[in-house]
LUMKEPA-397766 format. One record per atom (N, C-alpha, C): residue number from 1; atom name; x, y, z. Coordinates in steps of 0.001 Angstrom, whole numbers, plus 500000, padded with zeros to 6 digits. Atoms other than C-alpha are relative to their C-alpha. Layout:
! residues N
[atom NUM; "CA"; [X; Y; Z]]
...
***
This chain:
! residues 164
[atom 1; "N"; [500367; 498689; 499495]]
[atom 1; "CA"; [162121; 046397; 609084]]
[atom 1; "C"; [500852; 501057; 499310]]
[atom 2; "N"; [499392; 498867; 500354]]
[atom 2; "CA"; [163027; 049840; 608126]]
[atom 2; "C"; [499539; 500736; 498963]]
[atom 3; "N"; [500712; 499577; 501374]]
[atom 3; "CA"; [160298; 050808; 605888]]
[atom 3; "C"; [500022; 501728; 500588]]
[atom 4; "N"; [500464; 498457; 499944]]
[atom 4; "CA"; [160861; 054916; 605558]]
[atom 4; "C"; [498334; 500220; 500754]]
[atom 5; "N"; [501042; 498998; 499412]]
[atom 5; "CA"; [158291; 056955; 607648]]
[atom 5; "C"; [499430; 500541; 499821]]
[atom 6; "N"; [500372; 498809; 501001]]
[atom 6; "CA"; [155684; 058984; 605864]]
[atom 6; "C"; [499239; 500889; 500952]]
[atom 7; "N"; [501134; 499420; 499234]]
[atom 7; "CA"; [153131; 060038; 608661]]
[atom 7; "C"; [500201; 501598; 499809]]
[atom 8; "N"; [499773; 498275; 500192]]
[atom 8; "CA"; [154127; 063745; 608377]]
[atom 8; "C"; [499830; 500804; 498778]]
[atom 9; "N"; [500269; 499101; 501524]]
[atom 9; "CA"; [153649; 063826; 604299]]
[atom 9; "C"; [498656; 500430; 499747]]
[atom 10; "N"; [501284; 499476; 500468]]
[atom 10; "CA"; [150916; 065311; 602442]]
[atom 10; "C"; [499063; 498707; 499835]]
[atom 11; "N"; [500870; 501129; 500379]]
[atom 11; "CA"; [147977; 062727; 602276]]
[atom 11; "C"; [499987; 499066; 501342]]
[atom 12; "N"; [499800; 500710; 498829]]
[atom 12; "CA"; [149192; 060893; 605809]]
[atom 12; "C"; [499845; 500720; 501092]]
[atom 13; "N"; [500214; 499380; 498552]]
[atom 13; "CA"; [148641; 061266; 609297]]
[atom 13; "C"; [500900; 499114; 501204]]
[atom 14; "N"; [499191; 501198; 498741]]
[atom 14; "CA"; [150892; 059920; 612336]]
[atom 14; "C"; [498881; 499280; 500489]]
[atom 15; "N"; [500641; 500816; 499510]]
[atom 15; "CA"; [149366; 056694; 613818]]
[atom 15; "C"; [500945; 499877; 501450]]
[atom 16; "N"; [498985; 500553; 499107]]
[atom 16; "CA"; [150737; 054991; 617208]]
[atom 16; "C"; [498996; 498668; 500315]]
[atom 17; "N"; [500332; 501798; 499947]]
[atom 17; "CA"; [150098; 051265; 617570]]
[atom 17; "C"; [500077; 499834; 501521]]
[atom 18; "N"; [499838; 500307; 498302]]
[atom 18; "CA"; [148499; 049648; 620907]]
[atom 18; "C"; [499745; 498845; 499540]]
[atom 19; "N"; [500498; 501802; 499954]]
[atom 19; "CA"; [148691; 045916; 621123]]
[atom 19; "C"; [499226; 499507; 501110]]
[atom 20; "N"; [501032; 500507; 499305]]
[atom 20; "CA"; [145670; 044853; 623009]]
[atom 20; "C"; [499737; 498630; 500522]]
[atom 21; "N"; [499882; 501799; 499139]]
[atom 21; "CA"; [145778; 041974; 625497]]
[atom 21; "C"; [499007; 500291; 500857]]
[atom 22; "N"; [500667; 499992; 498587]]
[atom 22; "CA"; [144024; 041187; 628551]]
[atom 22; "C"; [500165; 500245; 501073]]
[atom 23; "N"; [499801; 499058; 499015]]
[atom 23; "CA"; [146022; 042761; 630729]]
[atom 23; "C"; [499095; 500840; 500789]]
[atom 24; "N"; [500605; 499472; 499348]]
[atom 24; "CA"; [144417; 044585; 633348]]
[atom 24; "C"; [500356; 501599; 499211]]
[atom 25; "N"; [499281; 498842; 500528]]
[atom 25; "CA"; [146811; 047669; 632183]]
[atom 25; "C"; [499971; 500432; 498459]]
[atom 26; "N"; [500434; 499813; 501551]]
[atom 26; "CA"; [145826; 047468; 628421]]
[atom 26; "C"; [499400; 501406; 499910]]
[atom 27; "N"; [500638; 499028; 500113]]
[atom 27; "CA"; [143474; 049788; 629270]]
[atom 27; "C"; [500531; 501866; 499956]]
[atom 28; "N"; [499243; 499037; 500052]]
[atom 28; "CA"; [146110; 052247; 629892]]
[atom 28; "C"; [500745; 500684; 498961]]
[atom 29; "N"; [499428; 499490; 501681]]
[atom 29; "CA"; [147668; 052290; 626486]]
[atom 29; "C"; [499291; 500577; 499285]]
[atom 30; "N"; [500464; 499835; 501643]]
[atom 30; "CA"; [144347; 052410; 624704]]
[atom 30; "C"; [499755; 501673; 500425]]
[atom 31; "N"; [500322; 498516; 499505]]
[atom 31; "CA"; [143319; 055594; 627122]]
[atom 31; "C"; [501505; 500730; 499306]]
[atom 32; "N"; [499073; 498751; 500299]]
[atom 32; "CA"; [146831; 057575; 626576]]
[atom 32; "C"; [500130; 499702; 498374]]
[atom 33; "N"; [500215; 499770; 501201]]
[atom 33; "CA"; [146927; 056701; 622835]]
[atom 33; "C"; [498892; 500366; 499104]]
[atom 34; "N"; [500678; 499325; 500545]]
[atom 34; "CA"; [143644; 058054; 622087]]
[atom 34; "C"; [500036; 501205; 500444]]
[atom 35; "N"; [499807; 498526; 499499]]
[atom 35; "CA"; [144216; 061300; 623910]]
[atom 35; "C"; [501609; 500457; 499287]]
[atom 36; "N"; [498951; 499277; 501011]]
[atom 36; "CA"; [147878; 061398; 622064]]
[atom 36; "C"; [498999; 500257; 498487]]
[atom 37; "N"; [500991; 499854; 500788]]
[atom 37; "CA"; [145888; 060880; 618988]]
[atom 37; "C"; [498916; 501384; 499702]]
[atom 38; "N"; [501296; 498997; 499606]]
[atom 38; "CA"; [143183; 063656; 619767]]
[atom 38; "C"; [500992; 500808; 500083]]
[atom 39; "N"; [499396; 499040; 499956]]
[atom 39; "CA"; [146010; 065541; 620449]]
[atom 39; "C"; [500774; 500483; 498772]]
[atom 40; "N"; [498813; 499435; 501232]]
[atom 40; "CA"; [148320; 065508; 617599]]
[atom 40; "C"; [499349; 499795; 498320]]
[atom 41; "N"; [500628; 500001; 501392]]
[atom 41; "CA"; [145131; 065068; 614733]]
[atom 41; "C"; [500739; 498640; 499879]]
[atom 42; "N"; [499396; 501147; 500732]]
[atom 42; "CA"; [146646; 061263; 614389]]
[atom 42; "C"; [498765; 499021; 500305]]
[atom 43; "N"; [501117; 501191; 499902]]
[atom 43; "CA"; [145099; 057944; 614766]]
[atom 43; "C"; [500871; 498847; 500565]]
[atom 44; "N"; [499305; 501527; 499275]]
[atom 44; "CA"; [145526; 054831; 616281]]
[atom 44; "C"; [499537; 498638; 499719]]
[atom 45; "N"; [500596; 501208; 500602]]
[atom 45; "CA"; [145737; 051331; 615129]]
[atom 45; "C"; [500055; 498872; 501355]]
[atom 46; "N"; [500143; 501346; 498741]]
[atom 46; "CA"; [144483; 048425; 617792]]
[atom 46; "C"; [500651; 498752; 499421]]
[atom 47; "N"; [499479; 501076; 500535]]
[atom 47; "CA"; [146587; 045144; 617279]]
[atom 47; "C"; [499319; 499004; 500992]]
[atom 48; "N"; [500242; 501112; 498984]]
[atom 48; "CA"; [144864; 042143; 618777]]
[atom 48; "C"; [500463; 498572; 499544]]
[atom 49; "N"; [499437; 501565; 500356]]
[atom 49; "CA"; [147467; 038853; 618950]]
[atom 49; "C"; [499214; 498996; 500264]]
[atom 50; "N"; [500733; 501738; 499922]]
[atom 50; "CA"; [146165; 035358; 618488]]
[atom 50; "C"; [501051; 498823; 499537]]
[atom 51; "N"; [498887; 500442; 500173]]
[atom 51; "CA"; [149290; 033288; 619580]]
[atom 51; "C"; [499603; 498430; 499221]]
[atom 52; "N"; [500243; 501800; 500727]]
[atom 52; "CA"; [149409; 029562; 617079]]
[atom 52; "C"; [500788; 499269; 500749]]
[atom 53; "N"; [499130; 501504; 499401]]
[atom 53; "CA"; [150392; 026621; 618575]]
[atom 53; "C"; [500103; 498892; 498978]]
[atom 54; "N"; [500251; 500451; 500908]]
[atom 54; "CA"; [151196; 023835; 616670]]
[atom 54; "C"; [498792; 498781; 500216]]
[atom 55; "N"; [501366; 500735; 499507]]
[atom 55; "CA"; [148316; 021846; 615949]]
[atom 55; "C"; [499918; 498758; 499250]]
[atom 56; "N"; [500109; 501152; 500985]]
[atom 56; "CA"; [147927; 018385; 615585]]
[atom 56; "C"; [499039; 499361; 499219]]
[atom 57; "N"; [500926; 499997; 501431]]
[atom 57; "CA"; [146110; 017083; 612280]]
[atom 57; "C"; [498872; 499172; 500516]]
[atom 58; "N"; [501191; 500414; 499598]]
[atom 58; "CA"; [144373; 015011; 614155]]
[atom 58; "C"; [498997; 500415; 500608]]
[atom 59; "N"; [501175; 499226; 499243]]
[atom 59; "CA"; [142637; 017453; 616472]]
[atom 59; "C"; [499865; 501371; 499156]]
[atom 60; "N"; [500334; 498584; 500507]]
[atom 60; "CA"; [142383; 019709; 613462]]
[atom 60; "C"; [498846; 501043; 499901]]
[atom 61; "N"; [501188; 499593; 500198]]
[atom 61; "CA"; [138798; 020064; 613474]]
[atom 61; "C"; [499556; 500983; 501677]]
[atom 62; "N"; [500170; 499871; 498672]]
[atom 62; "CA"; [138861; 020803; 617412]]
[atom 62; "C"; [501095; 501417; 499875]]
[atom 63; "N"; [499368; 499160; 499912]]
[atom 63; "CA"; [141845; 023286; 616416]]
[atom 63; "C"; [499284; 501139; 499264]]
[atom 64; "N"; [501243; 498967; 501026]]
[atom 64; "CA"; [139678; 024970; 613777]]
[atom 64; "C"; [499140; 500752; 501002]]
[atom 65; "N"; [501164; 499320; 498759]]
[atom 65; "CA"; [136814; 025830; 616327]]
[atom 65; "C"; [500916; 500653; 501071]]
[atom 66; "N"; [499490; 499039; 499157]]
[atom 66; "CA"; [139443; 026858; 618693]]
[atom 66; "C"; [500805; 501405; 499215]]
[atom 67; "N"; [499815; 498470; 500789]]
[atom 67; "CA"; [140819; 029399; 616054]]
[atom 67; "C"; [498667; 501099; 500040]]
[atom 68; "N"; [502002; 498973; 500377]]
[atom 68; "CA"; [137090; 030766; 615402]]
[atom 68; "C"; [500203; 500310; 500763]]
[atom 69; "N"; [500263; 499345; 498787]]
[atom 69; "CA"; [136719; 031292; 618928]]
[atom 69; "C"; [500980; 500915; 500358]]
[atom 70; "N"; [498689; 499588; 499533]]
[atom 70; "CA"; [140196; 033005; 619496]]
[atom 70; "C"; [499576; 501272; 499044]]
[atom 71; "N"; [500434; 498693; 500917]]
[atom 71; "CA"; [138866; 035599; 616680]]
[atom 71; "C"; [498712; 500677; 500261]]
[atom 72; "N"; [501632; 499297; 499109]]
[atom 72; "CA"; [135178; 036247; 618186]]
[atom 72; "C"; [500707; 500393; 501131]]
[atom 73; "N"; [499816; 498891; 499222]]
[atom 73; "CA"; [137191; 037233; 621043]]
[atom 73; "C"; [500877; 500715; 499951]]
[atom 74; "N"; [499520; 499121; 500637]]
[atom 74; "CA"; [139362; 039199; 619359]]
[atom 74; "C"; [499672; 500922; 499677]]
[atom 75; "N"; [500908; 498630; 500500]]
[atom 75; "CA"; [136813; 041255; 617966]]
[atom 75; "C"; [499219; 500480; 500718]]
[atom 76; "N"; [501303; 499806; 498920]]
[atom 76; "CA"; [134899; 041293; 620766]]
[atom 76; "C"; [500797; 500762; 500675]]
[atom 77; "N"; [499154; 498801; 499562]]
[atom 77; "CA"; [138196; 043096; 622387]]
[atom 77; "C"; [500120; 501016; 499369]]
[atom 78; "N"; [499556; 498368; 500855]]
[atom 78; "CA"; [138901; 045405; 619502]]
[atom 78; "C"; [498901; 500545; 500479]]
[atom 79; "N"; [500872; 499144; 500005]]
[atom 79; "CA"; [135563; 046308; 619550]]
[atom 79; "C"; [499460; 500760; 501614]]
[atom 80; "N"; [499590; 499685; 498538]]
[atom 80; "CA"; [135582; 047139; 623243]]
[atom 80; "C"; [500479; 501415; 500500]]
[atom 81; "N"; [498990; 499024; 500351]]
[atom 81; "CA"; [138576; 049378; 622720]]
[atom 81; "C"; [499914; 500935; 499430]]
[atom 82; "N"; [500337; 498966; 500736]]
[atom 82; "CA"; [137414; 050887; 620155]]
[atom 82; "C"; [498916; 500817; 500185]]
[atom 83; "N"; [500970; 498984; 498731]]
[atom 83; "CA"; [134051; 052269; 622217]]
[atom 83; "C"; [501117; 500583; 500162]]
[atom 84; "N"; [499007; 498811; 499153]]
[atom 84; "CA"; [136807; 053622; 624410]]
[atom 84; "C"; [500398; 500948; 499627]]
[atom 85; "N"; [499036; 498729; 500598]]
[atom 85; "CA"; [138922; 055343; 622329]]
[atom 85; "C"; [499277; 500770; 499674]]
[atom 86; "N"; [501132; 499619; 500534]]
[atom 86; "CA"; [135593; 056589; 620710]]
[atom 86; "C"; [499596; 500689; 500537]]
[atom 87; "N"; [500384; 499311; 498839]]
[atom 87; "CA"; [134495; 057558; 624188]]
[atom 87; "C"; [500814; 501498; 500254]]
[atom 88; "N"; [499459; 498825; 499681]]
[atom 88; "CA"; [137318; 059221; 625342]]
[atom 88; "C"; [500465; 501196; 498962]]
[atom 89; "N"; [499565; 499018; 500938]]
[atom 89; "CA"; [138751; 061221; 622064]]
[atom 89; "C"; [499414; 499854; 498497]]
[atom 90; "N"; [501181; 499863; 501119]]
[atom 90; "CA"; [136070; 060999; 619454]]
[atom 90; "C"; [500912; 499181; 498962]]
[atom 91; "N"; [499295; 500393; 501306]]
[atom 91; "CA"; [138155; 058870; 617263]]
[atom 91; "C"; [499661; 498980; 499580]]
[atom 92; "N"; [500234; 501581; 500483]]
[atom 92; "CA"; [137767; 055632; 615265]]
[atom 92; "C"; [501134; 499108; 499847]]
[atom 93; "N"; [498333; 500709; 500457]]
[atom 93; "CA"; [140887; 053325; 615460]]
[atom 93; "C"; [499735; 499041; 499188]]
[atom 94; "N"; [499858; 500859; 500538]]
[atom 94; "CA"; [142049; 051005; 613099]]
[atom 94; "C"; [499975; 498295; 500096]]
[atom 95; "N"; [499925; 501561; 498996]]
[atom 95; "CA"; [141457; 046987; 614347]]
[atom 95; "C"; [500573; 499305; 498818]]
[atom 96; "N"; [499222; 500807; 500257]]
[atom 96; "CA"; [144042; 044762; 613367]]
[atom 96; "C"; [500142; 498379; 500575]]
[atom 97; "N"; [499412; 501396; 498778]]
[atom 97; "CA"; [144253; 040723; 614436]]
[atom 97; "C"; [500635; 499182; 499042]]
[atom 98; "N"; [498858; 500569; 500546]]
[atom 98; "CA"; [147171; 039020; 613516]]
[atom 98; "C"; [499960; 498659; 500962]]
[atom 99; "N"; [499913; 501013; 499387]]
[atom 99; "CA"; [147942; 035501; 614470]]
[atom 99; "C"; [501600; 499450; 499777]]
[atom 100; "N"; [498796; 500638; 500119]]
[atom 100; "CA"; [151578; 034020; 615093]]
[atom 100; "C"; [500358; 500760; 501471]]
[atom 101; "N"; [498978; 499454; 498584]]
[atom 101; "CA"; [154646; 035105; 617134]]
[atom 101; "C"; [499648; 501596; 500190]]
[atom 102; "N"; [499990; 498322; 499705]]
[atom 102; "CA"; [154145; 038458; 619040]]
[atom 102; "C"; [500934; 501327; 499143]]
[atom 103; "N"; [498769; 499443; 500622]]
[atom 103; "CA"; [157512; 040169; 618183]]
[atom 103; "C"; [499728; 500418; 498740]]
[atom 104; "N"; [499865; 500028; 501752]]
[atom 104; "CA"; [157212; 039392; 614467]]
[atom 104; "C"; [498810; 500414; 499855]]
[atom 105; "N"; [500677; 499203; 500646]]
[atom 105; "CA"; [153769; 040240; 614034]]
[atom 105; "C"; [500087; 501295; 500644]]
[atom 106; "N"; [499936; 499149; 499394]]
[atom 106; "CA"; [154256; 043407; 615992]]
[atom 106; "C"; [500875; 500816; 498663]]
[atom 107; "N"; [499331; 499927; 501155]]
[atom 107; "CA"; [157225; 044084; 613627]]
[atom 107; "C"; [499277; 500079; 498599]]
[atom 108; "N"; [500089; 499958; 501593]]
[atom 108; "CA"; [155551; 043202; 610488]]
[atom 108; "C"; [498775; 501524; 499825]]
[atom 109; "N"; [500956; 498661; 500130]]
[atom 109; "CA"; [152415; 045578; 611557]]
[atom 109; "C"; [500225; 501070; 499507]]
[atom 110; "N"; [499487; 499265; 500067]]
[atom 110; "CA"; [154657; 048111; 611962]]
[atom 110; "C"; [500816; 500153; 498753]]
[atom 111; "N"; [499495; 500029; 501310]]
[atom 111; "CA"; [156537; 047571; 608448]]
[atom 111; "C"; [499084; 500349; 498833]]
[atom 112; "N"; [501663; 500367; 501076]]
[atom 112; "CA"; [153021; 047199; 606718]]
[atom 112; "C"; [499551; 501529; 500156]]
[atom 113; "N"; [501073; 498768; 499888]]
[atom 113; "CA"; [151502; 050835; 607726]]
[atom 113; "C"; [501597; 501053; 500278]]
[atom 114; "N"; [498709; 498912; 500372]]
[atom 114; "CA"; [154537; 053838; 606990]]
[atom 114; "C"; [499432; 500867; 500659]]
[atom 115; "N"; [500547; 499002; 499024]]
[atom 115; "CA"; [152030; 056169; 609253]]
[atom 115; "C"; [500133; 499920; 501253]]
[atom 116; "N"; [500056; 500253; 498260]]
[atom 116; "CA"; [152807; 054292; 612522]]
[atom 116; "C"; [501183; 500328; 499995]]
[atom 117; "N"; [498656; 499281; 499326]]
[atom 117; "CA"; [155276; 056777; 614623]]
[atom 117; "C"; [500360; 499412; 501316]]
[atom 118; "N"; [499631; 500469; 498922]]
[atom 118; "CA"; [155300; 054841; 617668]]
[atom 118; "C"; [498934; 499328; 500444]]
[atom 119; "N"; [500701; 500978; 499154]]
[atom 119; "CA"; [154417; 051672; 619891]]
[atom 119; "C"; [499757; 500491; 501052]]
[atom 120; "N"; [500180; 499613; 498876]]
[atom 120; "CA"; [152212; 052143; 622754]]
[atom 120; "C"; [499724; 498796; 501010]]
[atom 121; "N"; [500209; 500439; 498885]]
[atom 121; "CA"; [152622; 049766; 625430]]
[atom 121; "C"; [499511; 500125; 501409]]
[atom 122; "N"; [500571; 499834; 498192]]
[atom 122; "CA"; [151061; 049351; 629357]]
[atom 122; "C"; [501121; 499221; 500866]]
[atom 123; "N"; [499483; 501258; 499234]]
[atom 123; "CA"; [153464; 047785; 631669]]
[atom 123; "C"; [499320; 499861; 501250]]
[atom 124; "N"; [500895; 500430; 498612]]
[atom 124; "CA"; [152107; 046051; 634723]]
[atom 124; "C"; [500859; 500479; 501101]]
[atom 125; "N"; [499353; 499502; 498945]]
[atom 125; "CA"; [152411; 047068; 638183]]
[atom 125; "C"; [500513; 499000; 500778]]
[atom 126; "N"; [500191; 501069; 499024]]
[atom 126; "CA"; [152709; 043667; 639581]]
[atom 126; "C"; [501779; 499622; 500079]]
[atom 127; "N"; [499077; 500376; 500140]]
[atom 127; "CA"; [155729; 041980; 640620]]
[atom 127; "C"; [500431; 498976; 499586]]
[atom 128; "N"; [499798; 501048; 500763]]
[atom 128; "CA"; [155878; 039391; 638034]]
[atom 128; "C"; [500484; 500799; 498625]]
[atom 129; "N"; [499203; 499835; 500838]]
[atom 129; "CA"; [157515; 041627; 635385]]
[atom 129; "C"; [498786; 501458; 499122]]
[atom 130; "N"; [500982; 498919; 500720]]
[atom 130; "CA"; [156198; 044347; 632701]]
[atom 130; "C"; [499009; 499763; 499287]]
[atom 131; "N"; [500903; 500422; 500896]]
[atom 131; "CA"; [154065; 042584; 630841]]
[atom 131; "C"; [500496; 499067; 499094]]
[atom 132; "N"; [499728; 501017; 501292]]
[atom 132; "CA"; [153850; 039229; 628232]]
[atom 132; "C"; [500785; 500500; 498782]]
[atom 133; "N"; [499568; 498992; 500729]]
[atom 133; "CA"; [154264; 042027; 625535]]
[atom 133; "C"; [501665; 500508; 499910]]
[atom 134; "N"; [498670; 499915; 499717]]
[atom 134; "CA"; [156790; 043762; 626694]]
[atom 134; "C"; [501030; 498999; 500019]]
[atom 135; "N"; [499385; 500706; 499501]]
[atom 135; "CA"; [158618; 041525; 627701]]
[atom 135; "C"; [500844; 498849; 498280]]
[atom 136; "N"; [499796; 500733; 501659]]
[atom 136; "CA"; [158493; 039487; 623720]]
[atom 136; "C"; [500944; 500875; 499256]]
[atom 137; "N"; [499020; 498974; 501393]]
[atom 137; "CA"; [159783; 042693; 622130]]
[atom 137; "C"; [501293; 500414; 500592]]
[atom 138; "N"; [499168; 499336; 499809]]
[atom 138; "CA"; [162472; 043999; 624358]]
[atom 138; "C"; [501132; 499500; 499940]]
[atom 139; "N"; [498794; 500027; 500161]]
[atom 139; "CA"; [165117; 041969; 623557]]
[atom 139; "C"; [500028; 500616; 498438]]
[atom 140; "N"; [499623; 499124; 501567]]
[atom 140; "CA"; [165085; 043708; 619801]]
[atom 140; "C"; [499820; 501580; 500172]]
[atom 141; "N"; [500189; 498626; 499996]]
[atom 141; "CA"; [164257; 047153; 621432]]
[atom 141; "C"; [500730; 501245; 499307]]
[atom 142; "N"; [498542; 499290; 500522]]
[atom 142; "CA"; [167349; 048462; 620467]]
[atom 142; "C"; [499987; 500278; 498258]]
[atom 143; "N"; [500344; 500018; 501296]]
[atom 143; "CA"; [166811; 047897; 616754]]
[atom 143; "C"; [498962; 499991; 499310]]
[atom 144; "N"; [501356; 499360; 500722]]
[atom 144; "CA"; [162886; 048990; 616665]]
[atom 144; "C"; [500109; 500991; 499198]]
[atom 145; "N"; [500169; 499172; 501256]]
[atom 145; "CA"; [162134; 051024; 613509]]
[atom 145; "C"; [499133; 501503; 500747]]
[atom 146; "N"; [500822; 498631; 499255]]
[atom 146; "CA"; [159864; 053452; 615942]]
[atom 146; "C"; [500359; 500197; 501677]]
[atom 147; "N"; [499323; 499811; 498874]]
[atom 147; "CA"; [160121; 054943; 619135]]
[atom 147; "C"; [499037; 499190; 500954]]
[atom 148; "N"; [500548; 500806; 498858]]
[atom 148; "CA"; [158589; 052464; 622389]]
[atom 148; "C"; [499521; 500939; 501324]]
[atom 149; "N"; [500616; 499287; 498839]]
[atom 149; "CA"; [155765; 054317; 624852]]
[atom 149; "C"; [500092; 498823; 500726]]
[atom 150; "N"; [500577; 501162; 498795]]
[atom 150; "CA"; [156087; 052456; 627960]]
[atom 150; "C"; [499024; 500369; 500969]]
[atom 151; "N"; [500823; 499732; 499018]]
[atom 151; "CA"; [152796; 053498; 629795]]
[atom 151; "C"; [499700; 499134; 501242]]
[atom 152; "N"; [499814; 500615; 499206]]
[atom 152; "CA"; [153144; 052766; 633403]]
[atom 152; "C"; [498326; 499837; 500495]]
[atom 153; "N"; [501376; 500679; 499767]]
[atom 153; "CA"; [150090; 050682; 634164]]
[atom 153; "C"; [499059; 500654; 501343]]
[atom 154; "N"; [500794; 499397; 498840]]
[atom 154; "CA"; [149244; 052612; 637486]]
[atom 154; "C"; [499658; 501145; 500055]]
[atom 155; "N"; [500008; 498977; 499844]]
[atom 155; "CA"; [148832; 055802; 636374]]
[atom 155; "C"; [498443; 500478; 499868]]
[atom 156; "N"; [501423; 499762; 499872]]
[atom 156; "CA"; [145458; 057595; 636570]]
[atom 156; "C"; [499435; 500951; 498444]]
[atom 157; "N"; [500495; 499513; 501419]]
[atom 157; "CA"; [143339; 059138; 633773]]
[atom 157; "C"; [500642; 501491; 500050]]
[atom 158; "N"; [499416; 498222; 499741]]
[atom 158; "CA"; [144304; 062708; 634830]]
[atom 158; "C"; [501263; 500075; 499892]]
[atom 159; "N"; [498465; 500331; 499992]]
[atom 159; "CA"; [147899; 061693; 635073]]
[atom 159; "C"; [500091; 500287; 498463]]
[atom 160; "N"; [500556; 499939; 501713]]
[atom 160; "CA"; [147159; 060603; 631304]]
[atom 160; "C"; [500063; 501027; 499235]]
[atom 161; "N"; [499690; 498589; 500763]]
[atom 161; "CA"; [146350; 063663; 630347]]
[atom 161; "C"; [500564; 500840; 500157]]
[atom 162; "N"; [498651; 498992; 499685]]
[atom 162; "CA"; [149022; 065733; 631765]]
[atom 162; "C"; [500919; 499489; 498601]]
[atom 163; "N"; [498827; 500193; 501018]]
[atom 163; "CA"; [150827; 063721; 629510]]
[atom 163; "C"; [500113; 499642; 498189]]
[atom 164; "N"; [500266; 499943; 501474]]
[atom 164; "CA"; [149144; 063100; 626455]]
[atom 164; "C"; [499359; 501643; 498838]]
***
């Protein structure tokens, strides 16, 4: 990490990165990062993880088909999301699906595109913690390359836009 920042030069535009799960509260990131977005002329890139396990050679063919499927609904989320964002702030986001460790591809996303100014997370309201997400990246928080939205998962659309 630590690839210089360009979003502000001539030719670039600030991005902010939502990593898209199944969270109930997902929905909360993708809403306030297309209304930041809409707001500040930027854009937003959708990350959808597809965690690997290791897979044994013998059930490779059975692991194969379960990859495929893990990417049809992958795209079947981006594309989801991307209505939304579409919906709410006329925009088109970027769809991204990465497969490995959270953290690291989160990280590398963010190394790979010099326009993304900040992660937008949802945390959950529940009392089992902030989220899978969350929860992967924050022991390196401290030494993220961008700044960390934590959108609190209960907030309402109007809320939202007070604040985006």
């Amino acid at each position: 990490m630590g690839t210089q920042r360009r979003a502000y030069e001539v030719g670039h535009k600030p991005k902010c990165l939502v990593v898209l799960d199944d969270t109930p509260e997902a929905d909360r990131a993708v809403y306030y990062a297309s209304r930041w977005a809409a707001r500040v002329g930027g854009g937003v890139v959708m990350l959808r993880l597809i965690e690997t396990e290791d897979r044994n050679q013998q059930w490779l063919g059975v692991a194969d088909i379960m990859r495929a499927e893990a990417h049809e609904e992958a795209d079947a989320a981006l594309e989801r999301a991307a209505r939304r964002a579409g919906d709410l702030a006329s925009i088109v986001p970027e769809r991204v699906i990465r497969e490995g460790d959270p953290a690291e591809q989160i990280a590398d996303a963010i190394d790979r595109d010099v326009d993304i100014v900040k992660l937008v997370l949802a945390a959950s309201v529940g009392v089992e913690g902030p989220g899978p997400i969350i929860t992967a990246i924050a022991a390196d928080a401290g030494a993220f390359p961008i700044p960390i939205t934590l959108v609190p998962g209960g907030l309402t659309d109007a809320e939202l836009d007070a604040l985006a």
